[in-house]
N, C-alpha and C positions, 0 to 999 in steps of 0.2 A: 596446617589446619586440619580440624578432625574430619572424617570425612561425614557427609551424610546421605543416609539410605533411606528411602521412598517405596512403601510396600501395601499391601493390603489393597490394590487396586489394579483395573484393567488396565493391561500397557497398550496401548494407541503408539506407533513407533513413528508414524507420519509416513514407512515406507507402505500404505497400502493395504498391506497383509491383516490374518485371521489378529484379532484383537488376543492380547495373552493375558492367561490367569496366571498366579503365583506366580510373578514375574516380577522383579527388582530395578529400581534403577538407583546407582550409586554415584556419588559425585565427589570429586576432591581438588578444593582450590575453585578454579574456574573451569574445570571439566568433566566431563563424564567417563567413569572410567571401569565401570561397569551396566550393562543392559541384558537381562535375560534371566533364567529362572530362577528363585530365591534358591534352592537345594544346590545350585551348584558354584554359591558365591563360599567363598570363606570367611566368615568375619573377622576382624582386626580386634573388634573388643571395645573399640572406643568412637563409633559411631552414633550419630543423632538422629533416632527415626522420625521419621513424617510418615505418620499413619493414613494414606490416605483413604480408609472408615469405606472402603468399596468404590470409591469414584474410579475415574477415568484420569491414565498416567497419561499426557502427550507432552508432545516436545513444545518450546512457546510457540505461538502463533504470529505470523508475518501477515503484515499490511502491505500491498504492491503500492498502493497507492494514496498518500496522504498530504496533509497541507498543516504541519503542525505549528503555523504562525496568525491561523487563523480560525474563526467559526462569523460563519455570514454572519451580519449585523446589519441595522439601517442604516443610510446613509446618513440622518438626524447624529446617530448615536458616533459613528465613525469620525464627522465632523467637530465630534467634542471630546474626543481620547487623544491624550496627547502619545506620541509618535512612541516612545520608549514602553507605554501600559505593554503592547503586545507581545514583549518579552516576560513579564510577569504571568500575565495569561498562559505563553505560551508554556510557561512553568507546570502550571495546571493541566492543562492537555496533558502534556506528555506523561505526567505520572497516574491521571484516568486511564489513560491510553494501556499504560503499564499492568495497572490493575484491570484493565477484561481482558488480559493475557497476553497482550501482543505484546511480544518482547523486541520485534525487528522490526521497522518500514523502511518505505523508500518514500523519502519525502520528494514532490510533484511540485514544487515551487512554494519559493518565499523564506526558507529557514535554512540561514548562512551556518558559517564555519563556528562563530564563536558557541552558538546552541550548541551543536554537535562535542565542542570539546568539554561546556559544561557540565553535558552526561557523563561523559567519558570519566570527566573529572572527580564525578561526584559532588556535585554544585548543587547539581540540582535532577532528578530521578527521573528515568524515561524509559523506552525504547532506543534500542542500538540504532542507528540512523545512517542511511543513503543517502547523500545528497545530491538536489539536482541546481540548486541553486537559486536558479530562476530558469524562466520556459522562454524560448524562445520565438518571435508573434512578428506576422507583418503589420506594416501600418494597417489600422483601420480592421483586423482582424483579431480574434480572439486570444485576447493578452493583451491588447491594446485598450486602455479604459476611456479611449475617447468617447462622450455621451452624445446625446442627439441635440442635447443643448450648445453643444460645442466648449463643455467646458470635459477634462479630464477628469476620472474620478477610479484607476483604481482597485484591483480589489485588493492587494496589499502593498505598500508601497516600493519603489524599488527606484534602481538610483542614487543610493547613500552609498557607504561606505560599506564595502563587503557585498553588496546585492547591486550588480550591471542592470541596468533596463534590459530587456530582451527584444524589444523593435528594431528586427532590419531587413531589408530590403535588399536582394540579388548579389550573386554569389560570393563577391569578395567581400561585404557586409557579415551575411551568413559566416564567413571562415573567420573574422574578427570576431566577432560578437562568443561565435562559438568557443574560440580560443581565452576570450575576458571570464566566459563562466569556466571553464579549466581551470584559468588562474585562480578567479578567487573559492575554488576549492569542492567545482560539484565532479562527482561519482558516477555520474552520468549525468547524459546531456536529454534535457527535455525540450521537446519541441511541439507546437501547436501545428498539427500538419491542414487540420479543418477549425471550421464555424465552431461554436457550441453553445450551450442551452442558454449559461449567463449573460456571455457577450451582447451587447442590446445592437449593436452594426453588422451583425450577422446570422449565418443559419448551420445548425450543424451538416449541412449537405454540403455548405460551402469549400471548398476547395482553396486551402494555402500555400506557399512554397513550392516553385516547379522542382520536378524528381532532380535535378542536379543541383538546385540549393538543398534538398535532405539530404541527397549523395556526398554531400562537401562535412555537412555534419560528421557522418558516419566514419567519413575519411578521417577529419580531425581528429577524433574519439578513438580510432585506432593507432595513433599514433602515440596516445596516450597511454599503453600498457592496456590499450582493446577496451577503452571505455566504451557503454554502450549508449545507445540513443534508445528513448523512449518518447511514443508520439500518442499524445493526444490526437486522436482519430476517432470521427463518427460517422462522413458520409464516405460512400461506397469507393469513388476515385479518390481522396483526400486519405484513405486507409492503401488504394494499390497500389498508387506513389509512395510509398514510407516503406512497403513490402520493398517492393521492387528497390528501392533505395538501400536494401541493407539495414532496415530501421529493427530494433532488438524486438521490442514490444507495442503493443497496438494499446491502446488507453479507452475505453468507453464501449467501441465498434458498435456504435448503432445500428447502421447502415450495412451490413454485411450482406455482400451478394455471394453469387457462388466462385465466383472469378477469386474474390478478395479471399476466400475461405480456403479456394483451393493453392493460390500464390502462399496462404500462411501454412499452409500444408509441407509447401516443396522448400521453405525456405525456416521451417523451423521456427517459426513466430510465433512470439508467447502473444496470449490476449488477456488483457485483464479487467474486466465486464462491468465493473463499478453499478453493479445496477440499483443500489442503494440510492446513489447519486439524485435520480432525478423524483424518485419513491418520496427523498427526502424535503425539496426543491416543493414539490404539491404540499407537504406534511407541514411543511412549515413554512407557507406562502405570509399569511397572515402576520404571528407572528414577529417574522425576520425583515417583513417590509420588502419581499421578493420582488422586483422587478415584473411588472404583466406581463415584458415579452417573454420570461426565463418560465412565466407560470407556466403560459400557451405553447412554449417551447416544450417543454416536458409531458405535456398533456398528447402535445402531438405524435412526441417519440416512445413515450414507456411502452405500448405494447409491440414497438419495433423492436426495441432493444431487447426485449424478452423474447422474442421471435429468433432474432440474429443468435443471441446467444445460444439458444437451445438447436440451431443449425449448426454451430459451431461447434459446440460440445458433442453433438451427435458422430463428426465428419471427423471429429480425433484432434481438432487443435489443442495445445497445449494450452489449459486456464493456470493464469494466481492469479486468487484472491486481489482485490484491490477493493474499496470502496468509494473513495476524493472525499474522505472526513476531513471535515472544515467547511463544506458545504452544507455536512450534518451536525451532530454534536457528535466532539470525540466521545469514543469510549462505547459507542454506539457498534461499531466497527463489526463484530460478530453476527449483527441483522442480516450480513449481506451471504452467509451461508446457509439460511433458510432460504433466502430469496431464490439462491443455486439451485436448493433442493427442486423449490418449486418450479424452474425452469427445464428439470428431468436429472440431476444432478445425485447421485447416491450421494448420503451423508459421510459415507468412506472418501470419494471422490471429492467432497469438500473443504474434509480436512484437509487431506492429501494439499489440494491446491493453495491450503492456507501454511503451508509448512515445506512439503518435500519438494515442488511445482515453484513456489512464491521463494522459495532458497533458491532453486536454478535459475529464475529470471533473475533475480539479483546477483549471480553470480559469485554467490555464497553458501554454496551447499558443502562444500567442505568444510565449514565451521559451524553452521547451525539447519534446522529445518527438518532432522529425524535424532533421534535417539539412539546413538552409537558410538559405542568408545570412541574417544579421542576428542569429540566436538566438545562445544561450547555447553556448559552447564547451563542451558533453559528448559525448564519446565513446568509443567502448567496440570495443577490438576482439577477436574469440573467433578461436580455433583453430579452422581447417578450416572450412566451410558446416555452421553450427549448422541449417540448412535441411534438410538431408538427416537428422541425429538433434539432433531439437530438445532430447531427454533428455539432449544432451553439455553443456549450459550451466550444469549441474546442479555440475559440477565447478569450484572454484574456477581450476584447471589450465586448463581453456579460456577463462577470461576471462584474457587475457594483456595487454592497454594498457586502462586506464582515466584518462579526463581530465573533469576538473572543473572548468567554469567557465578553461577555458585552461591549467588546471594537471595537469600528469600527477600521478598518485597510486600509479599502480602503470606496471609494467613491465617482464615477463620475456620482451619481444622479444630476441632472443637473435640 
């Protein structure tokens, strides 16, 4: 395959550093095999430029955090979609998702093995994909769709073939259920360690799983070639049980005190702040038919969460990016780097977490998440220096070249 070169634009490498002018990046096949100044590349002769007209070179951008089998709905509406729609949907998502540049996530429950092989396959167009399978939840706790009416209900369904429930209960429960989502094929293990905002039976303060049912998790997951656990966490002791457990990454952290900030300090714990999340949750109360307690639940937390986070960022925890799109509309997904900014976040520092940061929590920074010979051919380039208004990335209009894995996907370089 011929190779093709990407020039006339600032290079963003994802590692951090001074943004580069006259700077190249080259790709051949599915990698990148040149990065750094055009004068000191050699040309072959038989390369296809992508002018990118002065924008901005980066590497694709990673989602920590997503749900691509879903986008909230009413429950009117959900009641009359038959079971199989949400694979075509989820069709949709994923190549929106594609196009506002995210080329990687790590999907946070609901989207089995057979999606994942779809992309792979070229079936159907996405982001590269983590999986977690399904989350795991106590009875009566967040992941549990029990309603107040006493009837179930839900937010995607699971229990078929390929998605295990994730309800269970004390410790040899825990190491089964953990093992069922192994088998049927997640990448990590997700687990509901606290309450959260949707759950209508609970509070995000609320406290799930004693520190030795996570510890049994984290166990399993190493036995696994070091799979990792990720824990939906929002109140303060529901986040220092999951630390203290060995747990890889912290999901939401509401609730962050200095105890939990300084525990993710000593133990290397990524956070990833989803602040979009509940931004979202008010934004589209109406709408989506949002549950009153998920409203007042949000209403109560957003200027916590903006708090926590920006104590966390300050004290040096390690962020990626995440959002919980599917709560929002895909493709939305880039809102949540202005949000950063606004919480004391440089826009250097946003990307970073959305690339270099969001590649190490996944445990994939040897294949993508900067710009450097060898890796995986994604890249992504935006209109104008998204450095100067990190909020312009927001727009699907400024992602203008997306490439995946060596293959362009989009392109209204013009």
């Amino acid at each position: 395959m011929a190779r093709k070169l990407i020039k006339n634009g600032l290079l963003v490498d994802g590692n951090g550093g001074e943004p580069q002018k006259d700077s190249i990046v080259v790709t051949e096949n599915d990698r990148l095999v040149y990065v750094g100044p055009e004068q000191h590349y050699i040309a072959e002769g038989d390369e296809t430029v992508v002018d990118a007209q002065g924008g901005t070179i980066m590497p694709g951008l990673i989602d920590s955090h997503v749900h691509m089998m879903m986008e909230y709905t009413p429950v009117s509406e959900k009641l009359t979609t038959p079971f199989s729609y949400m694979y075509y949907q989820a069709a949709q998502y994923l190549e929106t998702t594609l196009h506002a540049g995210i080329t990687t996530v790590r999907d946070a429950l609901g989207t089995d093995r057979g999606v994942k092989k779809a992309v792979e396959n070229g079936l159907i167009k996405g982001p590269r994909l983590q999986l977690s399978i399904n989350a795991l939840t106590t009875t009566g706790g967040h992941g549990d769709g029990y309603q107040v009416s006493g009837d179930v209900m839900d937010i995607l369904p699971s229990g078929y073939r390929g998605m295990p429930d994730g309800r269970c209960d004390g410790v040899e429960e825990v190491r089964k259920k953990t093992r069922e989502m192994l088998r049927a094929g997640a990448e990590v293990i997700k687990v509901h360690a606290t309450g959260g905002v949707l759950s209508p039976t609970d509070h995000p303060e609320f406290t799930q799983f004693s520190q030795e049912e996570l510890k049994v998790m984290v166990e399993e997951g190493h036995f696994r070639k070091g799979t990792k656990v990720m824990a939906h966490a929002q109140g303060a002791e529901g986040i220092k049980n999951a630390v203290r457990a060995g747990i890889h990454s912290i999901e939401h952290g509401i609730f962050l005190d200095d105890e939990a900030i300084e525990l993710m300090l000593e133990n290397g714990t990524y956070l990833v702040p989803t602040l979009l999340a509940p931004v979202a949750v008010l934004e589209t109360a109406d709408e989506k038919g949002m549950p009153a307690t998920a409203v007042q639940k949000s209403k109560e937390v957003i200027e916590q969460h903006k708090a926590s986070i920006a104590k966390a960022h300050k004290a040096g925890v390690k962020i990626a990016m995440g959002t919980d799109a599917g709560v929002m509309k895909h493709g939305t997904n880039l809102r949540e780097l202005g949000l950063m900014a606004d919480i004391g976040m440089a826009p250097m520092e946003t990307i970073v977490a959305t690339t270099k940061t969001a590649a190490e929590c996944l445990g994939w920074d040897d294949q993508v998440g900067t710009l450097e010979q060898g890796k995986l051919a994604d890249v992504v380039v935006a209109k104008g220096n998204p450095l100067n208004d990190i909020h312009s990335l927001a727009s699907h209009d400024t992602i203008q070249f997306v490439m995946k894995d060596g293959q362009t996907v989009k392109n209204t370089l013009s």
